[in-house]
C-alpha positions as CSV (number, residue, x, y, z in Angstrom):
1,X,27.8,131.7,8.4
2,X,30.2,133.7,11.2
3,X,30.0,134.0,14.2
4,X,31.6,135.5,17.6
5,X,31.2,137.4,20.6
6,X,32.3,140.8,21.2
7,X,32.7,141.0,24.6
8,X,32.1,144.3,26.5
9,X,34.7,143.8,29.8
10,X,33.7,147.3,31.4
11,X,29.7,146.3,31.5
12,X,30.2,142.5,31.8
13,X,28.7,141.7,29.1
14,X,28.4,140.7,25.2
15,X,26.9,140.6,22.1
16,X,27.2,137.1,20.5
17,X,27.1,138.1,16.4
18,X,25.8,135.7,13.6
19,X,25.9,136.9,10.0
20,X,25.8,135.8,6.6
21,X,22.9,134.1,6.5
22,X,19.1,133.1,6.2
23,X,16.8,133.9,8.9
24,X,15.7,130.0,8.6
25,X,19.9,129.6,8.9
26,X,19.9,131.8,11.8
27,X,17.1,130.4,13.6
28,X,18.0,126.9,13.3
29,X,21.6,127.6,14.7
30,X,20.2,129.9,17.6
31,X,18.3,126.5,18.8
32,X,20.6,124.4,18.5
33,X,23.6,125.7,19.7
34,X,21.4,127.8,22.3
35,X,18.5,125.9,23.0
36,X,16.2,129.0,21.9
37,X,12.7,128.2,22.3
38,X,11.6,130.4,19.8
39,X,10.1,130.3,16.2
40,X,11.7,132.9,14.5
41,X,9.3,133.6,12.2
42,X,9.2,137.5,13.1
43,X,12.5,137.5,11.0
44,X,11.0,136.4,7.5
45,X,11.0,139.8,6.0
46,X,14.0,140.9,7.3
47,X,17.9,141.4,7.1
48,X,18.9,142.0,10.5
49,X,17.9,141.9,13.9
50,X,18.7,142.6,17.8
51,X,17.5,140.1,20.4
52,X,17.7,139.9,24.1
53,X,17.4,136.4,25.4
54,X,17.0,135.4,29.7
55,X,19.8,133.2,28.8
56,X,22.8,132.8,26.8
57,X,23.7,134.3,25.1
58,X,21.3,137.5,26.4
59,X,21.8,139.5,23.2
60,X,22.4,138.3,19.8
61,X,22.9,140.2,16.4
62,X,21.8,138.6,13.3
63,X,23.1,140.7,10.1
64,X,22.2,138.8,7.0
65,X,24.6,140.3,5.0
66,X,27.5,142.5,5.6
67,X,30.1,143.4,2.8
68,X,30.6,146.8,4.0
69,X,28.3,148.7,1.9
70,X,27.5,152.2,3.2
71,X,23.7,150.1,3.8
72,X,25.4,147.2,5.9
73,X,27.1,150.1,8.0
74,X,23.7,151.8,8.7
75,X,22.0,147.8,9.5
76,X,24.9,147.8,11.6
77,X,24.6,150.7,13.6
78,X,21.0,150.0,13.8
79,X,21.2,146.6,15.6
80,X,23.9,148.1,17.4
81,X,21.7,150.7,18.9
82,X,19.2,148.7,19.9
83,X,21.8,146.3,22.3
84,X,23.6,149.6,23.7
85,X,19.9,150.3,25.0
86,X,19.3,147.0,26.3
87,X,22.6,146.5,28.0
88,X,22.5,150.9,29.5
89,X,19.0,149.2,30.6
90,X,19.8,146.0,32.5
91,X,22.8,148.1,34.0
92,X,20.6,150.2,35.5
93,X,21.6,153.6,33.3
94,X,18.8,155.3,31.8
95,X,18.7,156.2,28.4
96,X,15.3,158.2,28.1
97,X,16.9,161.6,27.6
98,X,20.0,163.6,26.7
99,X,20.1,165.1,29.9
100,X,20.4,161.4,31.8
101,X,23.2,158.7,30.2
102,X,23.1,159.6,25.9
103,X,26.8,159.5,25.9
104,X,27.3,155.7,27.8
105,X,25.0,154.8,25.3
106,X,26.7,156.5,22.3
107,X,30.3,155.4,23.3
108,X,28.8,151.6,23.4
109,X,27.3,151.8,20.3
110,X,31.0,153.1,19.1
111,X,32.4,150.1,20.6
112,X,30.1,147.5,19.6
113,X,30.2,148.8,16.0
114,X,33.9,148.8,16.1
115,X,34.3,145.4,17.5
116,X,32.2,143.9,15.0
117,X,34.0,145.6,12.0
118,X,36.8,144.3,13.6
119,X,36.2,140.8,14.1
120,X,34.1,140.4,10.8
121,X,37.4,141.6,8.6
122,X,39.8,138.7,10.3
């Protein structure tokens, strides 16, 4: 199992990143190390996840897996996504349209992607 933040200085914010493991694995650490009172269970059936807590860390990424298969880069992007929204969201930038704050979102999904290629290769 690794993890790390990226941090995200010009929004104040992060994304704390957990990968290479079981849902069961993920789940247990989330608890203990966060005192998440949840049961996980949601995450049986799959490989990767977003999640927004009202504590720390407020947004997590759980990848199962990531060797950098084309696959893990689309899971990736994916999860990415969905925390780009939620951060744009509590910032107060709407992300409903093209025509309101699409690039914000698309440069953070850029950077959260990139920091966690980065910090997964060291």
């Amino acid at each position: 199992m690794r993890t790390f933040f990226v941090e995200i200085p010009v929004f104040k914010s992060h994304v704390y990143v957990v990968t290479g493991c079981s849902w069961e694995q993920y789940a247990s650490h989330m608890k203990r190390k966060w005192n998440i009172d949840d049961d996980f269970s949601y995450l049986e059936k799959s490989d990767a996840t977003a999640q927004t807590f009202d504590g720390e860390p407020y947004r997590s990424i759980w990848l199962q897996s990531f060797k950098g298969k084309p696959y893990d880069y689309g899971v990736l992007a994916h999860e990415a996504t969905h925390c780009a929204i939620r951060i744009c969201e509590n910032k107060g930038i709407p992300v409903d349209s093209w025509k309101t704050a699409d690039e914000t979102c698309a440069y953070l999904v850029d950077y959260i992607v990139s920091e966690i290629i980065k910090k997964h290769r060291k």
